[in-house]
C-alpha positions as CSV (number, residue, x, y, z in Angstrom):
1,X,0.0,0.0,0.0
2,X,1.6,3.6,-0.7
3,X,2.2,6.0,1.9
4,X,-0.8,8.2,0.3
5,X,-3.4,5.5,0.8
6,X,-2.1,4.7,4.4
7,X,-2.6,8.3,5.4
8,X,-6.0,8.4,3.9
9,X,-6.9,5.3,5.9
10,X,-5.5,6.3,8.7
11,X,-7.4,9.4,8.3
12,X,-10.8,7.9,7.8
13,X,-9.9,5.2,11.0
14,X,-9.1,8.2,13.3
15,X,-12.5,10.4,12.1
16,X,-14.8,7.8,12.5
17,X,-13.3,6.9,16.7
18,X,-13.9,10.8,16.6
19,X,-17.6,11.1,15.3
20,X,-17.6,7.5,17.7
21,X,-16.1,9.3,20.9
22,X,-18.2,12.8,19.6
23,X,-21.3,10.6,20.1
24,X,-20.8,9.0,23.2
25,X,-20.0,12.2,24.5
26,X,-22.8,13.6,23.2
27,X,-25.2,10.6,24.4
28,X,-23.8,11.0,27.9
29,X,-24.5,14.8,27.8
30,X,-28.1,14.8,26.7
31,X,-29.1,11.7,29.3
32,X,-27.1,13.4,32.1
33,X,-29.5,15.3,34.8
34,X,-29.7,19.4,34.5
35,X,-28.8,21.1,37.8
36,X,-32.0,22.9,38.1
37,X,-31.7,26.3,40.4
38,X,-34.6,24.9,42.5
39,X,-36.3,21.5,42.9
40,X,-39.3,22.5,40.6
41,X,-38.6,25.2,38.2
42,X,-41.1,26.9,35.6
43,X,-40.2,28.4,32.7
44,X,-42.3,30.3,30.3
45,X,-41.2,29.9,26.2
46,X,-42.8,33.0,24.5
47,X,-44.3,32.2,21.1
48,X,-42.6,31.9,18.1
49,X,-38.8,31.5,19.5
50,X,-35.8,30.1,17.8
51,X,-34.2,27.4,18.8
52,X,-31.6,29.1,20.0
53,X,-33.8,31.8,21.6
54,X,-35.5,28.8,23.7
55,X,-32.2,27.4,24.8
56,X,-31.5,31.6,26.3
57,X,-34.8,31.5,28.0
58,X,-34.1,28.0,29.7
59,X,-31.3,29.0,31.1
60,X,-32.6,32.4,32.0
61,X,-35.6,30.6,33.9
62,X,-33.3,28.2,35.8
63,X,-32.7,25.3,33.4
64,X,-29.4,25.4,32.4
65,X,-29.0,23.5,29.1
66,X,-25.3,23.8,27.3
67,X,-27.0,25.9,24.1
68,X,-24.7,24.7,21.2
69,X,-25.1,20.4,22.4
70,X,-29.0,22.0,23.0
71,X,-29.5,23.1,19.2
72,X,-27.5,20.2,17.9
73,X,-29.5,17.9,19.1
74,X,-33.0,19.3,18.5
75,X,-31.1,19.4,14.1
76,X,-30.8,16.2,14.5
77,X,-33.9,14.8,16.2
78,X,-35.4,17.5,13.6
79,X,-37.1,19.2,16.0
80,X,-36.9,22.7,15.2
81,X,-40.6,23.6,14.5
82,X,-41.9,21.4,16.9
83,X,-41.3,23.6,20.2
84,X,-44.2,24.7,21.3
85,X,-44.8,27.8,23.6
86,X,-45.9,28.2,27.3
87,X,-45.3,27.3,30.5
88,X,-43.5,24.5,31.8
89,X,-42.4,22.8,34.9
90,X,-39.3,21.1,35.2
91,X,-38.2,19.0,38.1
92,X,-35.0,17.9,39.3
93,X,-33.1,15.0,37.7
94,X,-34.8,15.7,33.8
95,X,-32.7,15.8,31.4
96,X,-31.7,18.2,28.7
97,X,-33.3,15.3,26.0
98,X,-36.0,14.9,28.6
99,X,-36.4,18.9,28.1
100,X,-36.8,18.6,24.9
101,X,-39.2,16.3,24.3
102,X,-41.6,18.0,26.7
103,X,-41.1,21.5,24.9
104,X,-41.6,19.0,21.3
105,X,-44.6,17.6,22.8
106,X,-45.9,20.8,24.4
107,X,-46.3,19.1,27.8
108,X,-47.7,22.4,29.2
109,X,-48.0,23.1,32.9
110,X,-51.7,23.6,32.9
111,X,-54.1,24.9,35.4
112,X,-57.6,24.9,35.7
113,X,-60.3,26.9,36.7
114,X,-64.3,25.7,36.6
115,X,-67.2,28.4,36.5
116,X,-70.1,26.5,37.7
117,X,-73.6,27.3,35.9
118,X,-75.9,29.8,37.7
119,X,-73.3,32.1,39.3
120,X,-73.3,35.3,39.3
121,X,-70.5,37.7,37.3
122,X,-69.4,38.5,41.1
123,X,-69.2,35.0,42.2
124,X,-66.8,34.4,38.6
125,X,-64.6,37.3,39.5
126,X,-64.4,36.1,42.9
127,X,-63.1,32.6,41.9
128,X,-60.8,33.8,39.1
129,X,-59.6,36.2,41.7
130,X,-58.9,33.7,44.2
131,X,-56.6,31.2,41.5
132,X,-53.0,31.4,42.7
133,X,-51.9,30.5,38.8
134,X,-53.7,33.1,37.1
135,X,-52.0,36.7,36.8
136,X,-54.4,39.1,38.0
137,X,-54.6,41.6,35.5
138,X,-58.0,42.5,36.2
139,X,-56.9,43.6,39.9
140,X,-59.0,46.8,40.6
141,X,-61.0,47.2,37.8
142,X,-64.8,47.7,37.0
143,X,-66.9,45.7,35.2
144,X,-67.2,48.4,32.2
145,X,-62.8,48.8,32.4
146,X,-62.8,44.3,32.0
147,X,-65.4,44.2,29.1
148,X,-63.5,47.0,27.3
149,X,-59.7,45.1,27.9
150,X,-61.2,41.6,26.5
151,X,-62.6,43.5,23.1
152,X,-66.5,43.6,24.5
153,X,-66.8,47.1,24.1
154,X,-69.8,46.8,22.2
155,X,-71.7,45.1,24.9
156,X,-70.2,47.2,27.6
157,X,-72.2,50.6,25.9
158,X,-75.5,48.6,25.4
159,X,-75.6,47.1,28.6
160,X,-74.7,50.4,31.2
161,X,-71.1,47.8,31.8
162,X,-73.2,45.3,32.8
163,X,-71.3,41.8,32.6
164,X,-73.9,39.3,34.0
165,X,-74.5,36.9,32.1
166,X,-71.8,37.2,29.4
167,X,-69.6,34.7,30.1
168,X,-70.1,30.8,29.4
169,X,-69.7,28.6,32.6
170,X,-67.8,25.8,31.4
171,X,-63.9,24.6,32.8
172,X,-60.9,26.1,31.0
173,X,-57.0,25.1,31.0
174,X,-54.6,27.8,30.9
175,X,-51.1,28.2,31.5
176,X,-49.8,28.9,35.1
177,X,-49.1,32.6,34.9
178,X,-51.4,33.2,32.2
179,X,-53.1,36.5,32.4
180,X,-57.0,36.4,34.0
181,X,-58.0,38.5,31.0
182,X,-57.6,35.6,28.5
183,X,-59.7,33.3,30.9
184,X,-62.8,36.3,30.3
185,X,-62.1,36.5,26.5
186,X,-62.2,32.8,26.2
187,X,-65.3,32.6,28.1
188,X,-67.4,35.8,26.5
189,X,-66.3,34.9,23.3
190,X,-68.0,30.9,24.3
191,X,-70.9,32.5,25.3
192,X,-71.2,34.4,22.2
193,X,-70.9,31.9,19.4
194,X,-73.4,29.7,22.1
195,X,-75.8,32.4,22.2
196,X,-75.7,33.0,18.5
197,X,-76.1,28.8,17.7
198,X,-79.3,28.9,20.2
199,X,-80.4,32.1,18.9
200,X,-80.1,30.7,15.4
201,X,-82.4,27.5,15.9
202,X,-84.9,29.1,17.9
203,X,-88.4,28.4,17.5
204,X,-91.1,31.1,15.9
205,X,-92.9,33.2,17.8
206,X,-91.2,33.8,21.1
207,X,-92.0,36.9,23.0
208,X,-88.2,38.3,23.4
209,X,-86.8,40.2,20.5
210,X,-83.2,40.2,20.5
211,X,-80.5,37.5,21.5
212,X,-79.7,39.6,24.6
213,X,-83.4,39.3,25.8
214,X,-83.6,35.4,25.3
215,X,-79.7,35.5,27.4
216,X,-81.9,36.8,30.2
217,X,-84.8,34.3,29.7
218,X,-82.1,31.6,30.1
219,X,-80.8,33.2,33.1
220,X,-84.3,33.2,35.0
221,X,-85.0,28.9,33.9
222,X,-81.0,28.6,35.2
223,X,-82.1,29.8,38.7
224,X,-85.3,28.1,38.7
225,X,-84.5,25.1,38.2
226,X,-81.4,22.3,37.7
227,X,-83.5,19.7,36.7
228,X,-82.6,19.0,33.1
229,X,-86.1,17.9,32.1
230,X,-88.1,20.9,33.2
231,X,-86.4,23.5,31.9
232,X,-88.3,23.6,28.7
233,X,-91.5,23.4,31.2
234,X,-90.1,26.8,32.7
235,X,-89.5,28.3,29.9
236,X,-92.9,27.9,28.8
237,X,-94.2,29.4,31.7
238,X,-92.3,32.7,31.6
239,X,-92.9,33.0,27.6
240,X,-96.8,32.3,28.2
241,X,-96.9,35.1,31.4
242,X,-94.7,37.3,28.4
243,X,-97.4,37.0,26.4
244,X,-100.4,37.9,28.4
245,X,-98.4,41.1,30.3
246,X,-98.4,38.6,33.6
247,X,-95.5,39.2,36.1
248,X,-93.4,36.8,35.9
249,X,-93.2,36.7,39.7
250,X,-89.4,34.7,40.2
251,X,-88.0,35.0,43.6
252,X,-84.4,34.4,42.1
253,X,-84.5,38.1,40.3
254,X,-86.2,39.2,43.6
255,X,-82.7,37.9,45.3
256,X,-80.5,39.3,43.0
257,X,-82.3,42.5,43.1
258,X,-81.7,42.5,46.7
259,X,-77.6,42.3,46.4
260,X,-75.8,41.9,49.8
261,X,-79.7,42.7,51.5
262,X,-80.7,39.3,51.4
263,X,-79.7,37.0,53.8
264,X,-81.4,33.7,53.0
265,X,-84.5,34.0,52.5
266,X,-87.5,36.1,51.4
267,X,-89.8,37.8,53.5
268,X,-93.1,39.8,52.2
269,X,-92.0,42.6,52.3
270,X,-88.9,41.6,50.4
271,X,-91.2,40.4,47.3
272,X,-93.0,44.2,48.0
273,X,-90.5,46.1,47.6
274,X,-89.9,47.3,44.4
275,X,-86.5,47.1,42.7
276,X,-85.5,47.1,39.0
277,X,-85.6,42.9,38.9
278,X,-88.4,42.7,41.0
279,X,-91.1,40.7,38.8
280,X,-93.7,40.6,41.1
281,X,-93.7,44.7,41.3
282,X,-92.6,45.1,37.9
283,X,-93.7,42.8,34.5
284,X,-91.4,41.6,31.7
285,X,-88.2,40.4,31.8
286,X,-85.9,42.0,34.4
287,X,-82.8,44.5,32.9
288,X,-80.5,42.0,32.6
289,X,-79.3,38.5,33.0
290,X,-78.8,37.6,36.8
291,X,-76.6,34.5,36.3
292,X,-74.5,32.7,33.9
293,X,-76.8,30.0,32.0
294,X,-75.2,26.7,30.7
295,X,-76.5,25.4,27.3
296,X,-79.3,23.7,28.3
297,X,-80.9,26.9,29.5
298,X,-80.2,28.4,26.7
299,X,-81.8,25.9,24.2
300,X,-84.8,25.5,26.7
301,X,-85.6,29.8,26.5
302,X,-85.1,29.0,22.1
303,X,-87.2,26.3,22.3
304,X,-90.0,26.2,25.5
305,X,-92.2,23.1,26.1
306,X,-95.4,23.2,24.0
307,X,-97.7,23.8,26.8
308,X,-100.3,26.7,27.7
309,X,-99.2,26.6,31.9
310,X,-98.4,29.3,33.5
311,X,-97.6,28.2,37.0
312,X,-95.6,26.0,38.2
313,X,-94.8,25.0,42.0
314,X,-91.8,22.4,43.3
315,X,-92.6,19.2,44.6
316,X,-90.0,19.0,46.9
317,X,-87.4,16.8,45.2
318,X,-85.9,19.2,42.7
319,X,-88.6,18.6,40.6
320,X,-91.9,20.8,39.4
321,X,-95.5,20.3,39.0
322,X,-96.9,22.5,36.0
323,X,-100.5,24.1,36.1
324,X,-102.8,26.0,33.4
325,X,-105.0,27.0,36.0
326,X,-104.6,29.2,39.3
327,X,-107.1,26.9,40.5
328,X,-105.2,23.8,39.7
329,X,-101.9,25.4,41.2
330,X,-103.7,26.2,44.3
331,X,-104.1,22.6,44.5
332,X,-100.7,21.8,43.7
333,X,-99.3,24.3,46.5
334,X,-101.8,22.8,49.3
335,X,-100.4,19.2,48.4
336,X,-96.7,20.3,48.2
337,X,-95.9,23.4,49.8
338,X,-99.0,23.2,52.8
339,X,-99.0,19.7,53.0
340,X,-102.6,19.1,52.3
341,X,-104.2,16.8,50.5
């Protein structure tokens, strides 16, 4: 063999213990535990970083990654446009390959936070208020100031910054530190394209004219009731005494007229004195929503019970007996409510 083909082999020998040792190296590196500044850490990744720009951030938030090994390996795992913003929560003994698979597979640290059907706005803020993971950008503003910062405007001007009602109880992730503004958009946005579905497929001939009107009708059959199968029964009800100019006579918009007055129960004079939700002083529907409905409120106040009653009285189990008749309701209040036969 000449000299020049024993240098080349030699030279191809000693580059491929290097790319050998280079990988080993590597390996040990990337399945080696990062010395985190704190047992748990959590990081944030802002949208739409480089690779690179994650690697900055990492360290920055107390995972400290070596960033050329970092990027290298994310090449060659082709990973680059699979990081996936947010915030994460790293614990000791992970791994730099262990970090990136969780950014790859956008293994968020998510919260949660559950607005229960029937609440009021106040009872919403309260809870939102009250979530540790949310930041609280909200802190200190009105009603009117939080419709405005979430793009509701619009509904802020037509309703005097009234928010009851404008939000869509459901349960929404988010991630830990993320601002309590996007939890209202997501939910008044919900509640709009909801309201605009039920709104959409709504029976003829119902005695509210616009969306908003039919949110409150929801509302008042939220309140009333949580029994799934009388809500079209309730809704019928109110729509009938709509019709005829009858007070709807509801205690709940009695109680929420009330505000921080009531304190458990109604008295006569409570259901005397007049206030702008009072529906036995006052007929029609009250000025606004007084809770948050869930769906099935809603489609029950599209699409009421075919039924001329227009009283109805609880049994006593959560459930309702419906009357045409005051006479007939009479008898259904001696039987349940008086206990007579």
């Amino acid at each position: 063999m000449s000299l020049l083909k024993k240098c080349l082999a030699l030279g191809v020998v000693v580059l491929v213990l290097l790319a050998a040792a280079g990988a080993a190296g590597g390996y040990y590196w990337a399945t080696s535990p990062v010395s985190l500044s704190a047992p748990v850490v959590d990081v944030t990744i802002q949208p739409r970083s480089s690779v690179r720009s994650v690697t900055v951030q990492l360290n920055r938030g107390g995972v400290p990654v070596a960033p050329e090994p970092f990027v290298l390996m994310t090449r060659v795992l082709r990973l680059q446009s699979k990081l996936k913003s947010g915030n994460y929560e790293f614990k000791a003994g992970v791994t730099p390959y262990e970090v990136l698979q969780k950014l790859a597979l956008g293994d968020v640290n998510e919260d949660v936070v559950t607005i229960i059907e029937g609440w009021t706005f106040r009872r919403m803020r309260g809870e939102l208020d009250a979530n540790p993971a949310l930041k609280h950008d909200t802190a200190g503003m009105s009603d009117t100031a939080l419709l405005a910062a979430i793009g509701a405007s619009e509904a802020a001007a037509a309703n005097a910054g009234n928010a009851e009602g404008l939000f869509f109880p459901d349960t929404y992730l988010f991630d830990k530190g993320e601002s309590d503004l996007d939890v209202y958009r997501r939910a008044y946005r919900l509640m709009q394209r909801q309201l605009a579905q039920a709104w959409a497929a709504r029976v003829p001939g119902l005695p509210y004219r616009t969306p908003y009107e039919a949110l409150t009708m929801a509302s008042l059959i939220e309140k009333e009731t949580g029994r799934a199968g009388d809500r079209p029964f309730v809704a019928a009800v109110f729509a009938n005494r709509l019709r005829i100019g009858m007070p709807l006579q509801t205690d709940p918009t009695v109680i929420y007229g009330m505000g921080d007055a009531y304190a458990g129960h109604l008295r006569k004079r409570d259901l005397q004195t007049d206030t702008p939700y009072n529906t036995y002083t006052r007929r029609g529907l009250p000025p606004t929503p007084i809770a948050l409905p869930g769906a099935p409120s809603l489609e029950a106040a599209m699409n009421p019970a075919q039924t001329a009653a227009l009283y109805f009285v609880s049994r006593g189990d959560g459930s309702s007996i419906f009357s045409d008749t005051l006479d007939d309701h009479n008898k259904a209040v001696d039987k349940y409510i008086r206990g007579q036969q």
